[in-house]
N, C-alpha and C positions, 0 to 999 in steps of 0.2 A: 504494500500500500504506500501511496504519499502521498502529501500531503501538501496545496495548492492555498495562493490566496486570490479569488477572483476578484475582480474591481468592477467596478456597475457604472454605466451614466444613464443618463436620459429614459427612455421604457425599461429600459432591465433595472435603472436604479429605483423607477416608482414601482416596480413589479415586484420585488422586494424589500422594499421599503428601507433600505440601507445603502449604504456605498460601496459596502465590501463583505465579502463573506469567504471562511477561512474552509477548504469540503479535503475530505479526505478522500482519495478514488484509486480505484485499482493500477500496477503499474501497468503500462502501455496505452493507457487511456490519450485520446488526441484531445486537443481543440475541440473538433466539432464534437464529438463523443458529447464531450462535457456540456456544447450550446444544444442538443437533442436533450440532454439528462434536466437543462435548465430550464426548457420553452414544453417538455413534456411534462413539468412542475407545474407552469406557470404560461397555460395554452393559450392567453392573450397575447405572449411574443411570438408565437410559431409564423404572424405575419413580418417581423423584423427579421427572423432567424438568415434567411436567403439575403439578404443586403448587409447583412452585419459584417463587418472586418476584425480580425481579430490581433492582437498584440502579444507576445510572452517575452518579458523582463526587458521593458521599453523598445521591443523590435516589433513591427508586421511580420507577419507570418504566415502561412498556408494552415488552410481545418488539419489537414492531415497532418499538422506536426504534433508529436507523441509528448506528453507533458513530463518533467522529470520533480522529484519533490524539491521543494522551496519554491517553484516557480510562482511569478506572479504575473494573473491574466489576464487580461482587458478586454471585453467584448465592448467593442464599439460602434453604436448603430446608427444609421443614415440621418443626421442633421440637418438643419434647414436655420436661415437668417437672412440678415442681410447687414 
């Protein structure tokens, strides 16, 4: 097992009601793995899930990269402003 800190903005952070959350997950767990495990939690993101980009330990990344422990994850989902 290891052990992960995800970080939250905007729908994933109203979606759980915090900014960070600390999840323990099996080794070889990826990126996506983990954005499936969160939006089949919390089925109001399964519409952000596909536009989302994802970060581990201030890099972008690809879904398919395999998380290692300590890592820290950023899902980060499509924004608007101006």
């Amino acid at each position: 097992m290891i052990s992960i800190t995800l970080k939250l903005f905007a729908a994933y952070q109203d979606a759980l009601g915090r900014p960070d959350v600390t999840m323990t997950l099996p080794e070889g767990t990826t990126v996506n793995q983990l954005c499936d495990r969160i939006c089949t939690q919390y089925p109001d993101l399964k519409q952000w899930q596909d536009l989302t980009r994802f970060g581990v330990n201030l890099r972008f990344v690809d879904a398919n990269t395999p998380l290692n422990d300590g890592d820290e994850v950023v899902f980060i989902p499509p924004v608007s402003g101006g």
